[in-house]
N, C-alpha and C positions, 0 to 999 in steps of 0.2 A: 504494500500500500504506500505510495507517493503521493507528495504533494502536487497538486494541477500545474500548470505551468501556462507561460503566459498565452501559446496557442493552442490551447489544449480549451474543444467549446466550453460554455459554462452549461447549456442545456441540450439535450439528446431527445427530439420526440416531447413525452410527457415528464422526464425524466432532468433533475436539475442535477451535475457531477459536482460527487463531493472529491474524489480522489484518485490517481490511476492506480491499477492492478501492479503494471511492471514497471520494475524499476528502469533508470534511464539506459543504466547501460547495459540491460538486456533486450534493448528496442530490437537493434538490428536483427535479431534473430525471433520478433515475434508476428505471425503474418499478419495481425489485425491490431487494432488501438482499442484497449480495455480500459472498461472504466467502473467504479462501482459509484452508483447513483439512487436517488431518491426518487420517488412520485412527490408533487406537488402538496400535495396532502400530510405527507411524511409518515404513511402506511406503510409504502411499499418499500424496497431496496430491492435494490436488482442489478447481476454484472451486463452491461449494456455495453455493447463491440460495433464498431466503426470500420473501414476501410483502414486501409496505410494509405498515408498521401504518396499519391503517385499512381494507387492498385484501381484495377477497373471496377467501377462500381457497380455496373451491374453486370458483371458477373460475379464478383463479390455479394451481392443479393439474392442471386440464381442458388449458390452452395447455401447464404442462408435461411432461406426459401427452403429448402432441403433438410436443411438440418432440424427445421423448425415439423416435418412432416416426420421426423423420425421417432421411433422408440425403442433406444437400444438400450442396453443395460450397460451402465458407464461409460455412455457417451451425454454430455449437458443436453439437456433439456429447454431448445430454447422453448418461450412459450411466445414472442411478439418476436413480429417483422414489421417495420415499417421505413417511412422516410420520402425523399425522393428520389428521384434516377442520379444525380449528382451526388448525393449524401442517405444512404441507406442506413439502418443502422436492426442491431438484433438484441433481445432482450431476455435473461432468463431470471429465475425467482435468486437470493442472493445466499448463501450458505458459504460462511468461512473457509478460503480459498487461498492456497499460494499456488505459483508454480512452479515445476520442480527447481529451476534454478534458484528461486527464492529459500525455496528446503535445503539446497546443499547450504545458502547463504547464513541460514538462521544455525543450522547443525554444527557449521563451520566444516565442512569438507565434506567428501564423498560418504555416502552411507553405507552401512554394513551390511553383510551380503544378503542375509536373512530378510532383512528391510528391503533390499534389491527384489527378490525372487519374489516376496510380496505381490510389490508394485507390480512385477515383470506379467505375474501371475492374475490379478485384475484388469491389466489392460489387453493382454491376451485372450480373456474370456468374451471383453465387450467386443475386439475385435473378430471372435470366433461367430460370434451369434451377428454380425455386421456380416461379415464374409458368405454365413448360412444365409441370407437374406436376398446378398446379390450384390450387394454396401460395400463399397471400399471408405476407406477412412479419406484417405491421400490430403491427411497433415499432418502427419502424427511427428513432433519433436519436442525438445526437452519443452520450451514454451509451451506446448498445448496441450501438457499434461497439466492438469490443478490438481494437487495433495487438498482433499477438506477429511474432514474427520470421520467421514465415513466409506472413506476409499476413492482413488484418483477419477477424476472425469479426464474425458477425451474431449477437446475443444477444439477451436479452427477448421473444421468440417470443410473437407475438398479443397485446401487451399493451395496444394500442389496441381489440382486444375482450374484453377484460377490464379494461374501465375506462380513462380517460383518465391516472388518477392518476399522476405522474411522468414523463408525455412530458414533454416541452420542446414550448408551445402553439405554438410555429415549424415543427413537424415535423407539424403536424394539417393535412391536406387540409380544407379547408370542408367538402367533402362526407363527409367521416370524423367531424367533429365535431358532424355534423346526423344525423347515421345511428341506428338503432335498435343497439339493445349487441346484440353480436356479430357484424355488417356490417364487412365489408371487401373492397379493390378493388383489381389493381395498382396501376391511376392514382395511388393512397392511395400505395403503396410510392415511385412515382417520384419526386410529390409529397416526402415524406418525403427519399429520397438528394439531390432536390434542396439541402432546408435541411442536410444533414451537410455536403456538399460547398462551401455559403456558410460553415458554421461552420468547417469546415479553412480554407478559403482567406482567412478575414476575423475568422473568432473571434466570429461572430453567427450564428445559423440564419436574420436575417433581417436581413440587411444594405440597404445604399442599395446602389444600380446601380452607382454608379461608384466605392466600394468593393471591387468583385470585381476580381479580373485582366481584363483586355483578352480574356483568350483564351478565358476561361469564363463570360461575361456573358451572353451568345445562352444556352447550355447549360444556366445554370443558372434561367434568366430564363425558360425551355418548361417547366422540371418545374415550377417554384410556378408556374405558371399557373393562376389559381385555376378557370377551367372546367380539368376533365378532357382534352376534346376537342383542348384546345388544350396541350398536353402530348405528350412526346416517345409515336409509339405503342407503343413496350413496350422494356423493360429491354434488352432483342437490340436495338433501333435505339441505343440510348444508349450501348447499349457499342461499336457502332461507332463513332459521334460520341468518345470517349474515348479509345479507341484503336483506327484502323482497320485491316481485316486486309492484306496487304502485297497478296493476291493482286487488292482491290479497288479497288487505288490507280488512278488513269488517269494522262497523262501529265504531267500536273502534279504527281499524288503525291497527287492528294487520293481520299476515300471516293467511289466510286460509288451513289448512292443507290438501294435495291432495291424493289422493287413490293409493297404488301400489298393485302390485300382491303379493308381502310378504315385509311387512315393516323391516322386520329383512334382505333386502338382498337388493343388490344394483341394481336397474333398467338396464338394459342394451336397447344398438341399438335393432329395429325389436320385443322386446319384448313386450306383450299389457300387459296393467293392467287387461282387462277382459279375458284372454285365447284364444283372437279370431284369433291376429297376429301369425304366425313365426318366429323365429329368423333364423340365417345361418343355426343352426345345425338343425332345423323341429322340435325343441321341444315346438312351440306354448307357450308363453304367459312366458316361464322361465328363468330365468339368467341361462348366463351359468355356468357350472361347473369348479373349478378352476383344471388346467392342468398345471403343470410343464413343460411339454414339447414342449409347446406352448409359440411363441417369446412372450415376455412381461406377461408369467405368468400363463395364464388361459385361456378355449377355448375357439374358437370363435373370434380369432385375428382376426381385421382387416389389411388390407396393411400399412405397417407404415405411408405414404404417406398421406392417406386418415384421420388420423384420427381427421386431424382438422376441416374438413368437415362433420364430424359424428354427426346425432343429435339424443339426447337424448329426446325421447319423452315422457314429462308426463304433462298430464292436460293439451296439446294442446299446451301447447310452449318446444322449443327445447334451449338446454342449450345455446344453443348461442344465444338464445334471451336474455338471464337473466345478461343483462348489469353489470360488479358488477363498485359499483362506484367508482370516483377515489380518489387514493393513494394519499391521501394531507400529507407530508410530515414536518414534525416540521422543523424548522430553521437553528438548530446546523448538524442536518442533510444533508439540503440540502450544507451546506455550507462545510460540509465534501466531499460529492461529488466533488464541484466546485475545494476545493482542490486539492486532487487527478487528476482533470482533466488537472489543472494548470500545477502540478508536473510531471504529464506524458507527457507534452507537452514539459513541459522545458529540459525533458531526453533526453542527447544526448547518439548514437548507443556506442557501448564499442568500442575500438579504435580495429583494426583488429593487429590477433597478428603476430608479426613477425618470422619470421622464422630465429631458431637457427643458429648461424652459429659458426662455431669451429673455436678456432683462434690457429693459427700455430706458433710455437716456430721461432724464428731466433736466425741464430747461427749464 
């Protein structure tokens, strides 16, 4: 939470800003302008997101347009779209929020692995049931992860198709950053959680090898794989690698590994492991094919609506069975929250401004 600055608006829509979300010198790696704001009334609070000057605004609208149809599990919620074609802006309900860079900042360095595997482990899941849906993420970097006290949201919705401007270049797949505008791929996503999860763990999205923990090197060293192929094949296998489920353990205790139709490629809704199912498109047993022209990237969308509902079928549980545990949170951390939530409460509205008035000579 920062203080406004002097061209930073003072009002959003309905909404009067008390404060920015990021700090200054994490701008350049955040794809959109955060703010946390009031209603008029001084009921509501709400994080309410802007454009980057310079980003095109409507399709910066388009994605949040989208994101506003969505319901994914751990991905924000927005609930208002509004504005004009020049100045869009998006609104969601307001719950005590950093971003991860904000976390390393409050914790004072990298966090511990356990707290890695976490985070790695929730935003793997919203991504798994995004993916089951038809949904690519394509913005996922250290900015547009928000730590709140009840486990990371995913933010900046499609802002790798809407322009490169404010990823952090560690978080771009090769093949994301050679793609025609609008193109996106899970592989792009995994790619991407891969570099969030070096920057928790090391405070780089693109660290040396033996920088990372021992215990997330292999893990993290599949997702930036810069072929696709050679990358974990879908968000569901990765969130078993992160946290496996108890019922899959053998007698070692370790994850059972489970069968897909091509390990090199991301499972998808309707598809079987054995070729016996359908998917939407009738191609029986295969992922689909990525489609640019297709909302969220690749074909075979589902309704945005739907895709929290969507399960990913493999080895007989669906992703939303695969509880990932929870986000226990170090100290400095949570007390960073508590912070900011103090400080936003104690913010009073900006005083409303008056109206000029010309003062007349007497003669």
């Amino acid at each position: 939470m920062e203080r406004l600055r002097h061209d930073d608006p003072t009002q959003i829509g309905p909404y009067a800003t008390l404060a920015r979300l990021d700090a200054e010198s994490a701008e350049r790696t955040v794809p959109e302008r955060r703010y946390l704001a009031r209603g008029g009334d001084g009921e509501r609070t709400v994080l309410v997101c802007v454009p980057r000057v310079g980003a095109d605004p409507s399709r910066w609208a388009l994605e949040a347009e989208g994101a506003r149809r969505l319901s994914v599990p751990g991905f924000l919620q927005v609930a208002e779209v509004g504005g004009t074609a020049g100045f869009p802006w998006s609104a969601a309900p307001y719950t005590p929020a950093l971003p991860l860079p904000a976390v390393l900042a409050a914790y004072g360095g990298p966090l511990p692995e356990d707290t890695v595997r976490g985070l790695g482990a929730a935003l793997a899941r919203g991504l798994a049931a995004a993916h089951a849906g038809g949904v690519t993420h394509a913005g996922l970097s250290p900015a547009s992860v928000l730590v709140t006290p009840g486990g990371p949201l995913l933010t900046c919705f499609g802002a790798a198709r809407a322009g490169l401007a404010g990823l952090d270049p560690g978080c771009v797949a090769p093949e994301q950053a050679s793609a025609e505008a609008g193109a996106s791929w899970p592989a792009g996503d995994l790619f991407a959680l891969g570099a969030v999860l070096a920057y928790a763990a090391t405070g780089y999205t693109v660290p040396e090898q033996s920088e990372l923990p021992a215990g997330l090197r292999q893990l993290v060293g599949a997702c930036l794989a810069r072929d696709p192929a050679d990358r974990p094949a879908s968000a569901h296998a990765l969130l078993r690698d992160l946290a496996p489920p108890a019922d899959s353990a053998g007698p070692a205790g370790t994850a059972e590994p489970r069968a897909s139709a091509d390990p090199r490629r991301p499972a998808r809704a309707g598809c079987s492991t054995s070729g016996g199912a359908s998917n939407a498109g009738g191609d029986g047993g295969c992922p689909a094919e990525p489609n640019p022209a297709a909302p969220g990237g690749f074909a075979g969308t589902a309704a945005p609506g739907g895709a929290a509902g969507a399960a990913l079928a493999v080895g007989g549980q669906t992703v939303l069975d695969q509880a990932a545990p929870p986000l226990l949170l170090p100290g400095r951390v949570v007390a960073a929250l508590a912070a900011q939530s103090a400080a936003l409460l104690a913010a009073e509205l900006p005083a409303p401004q008056q109206a000029f008035a010309t003062t007349q000579k007497v003669h």
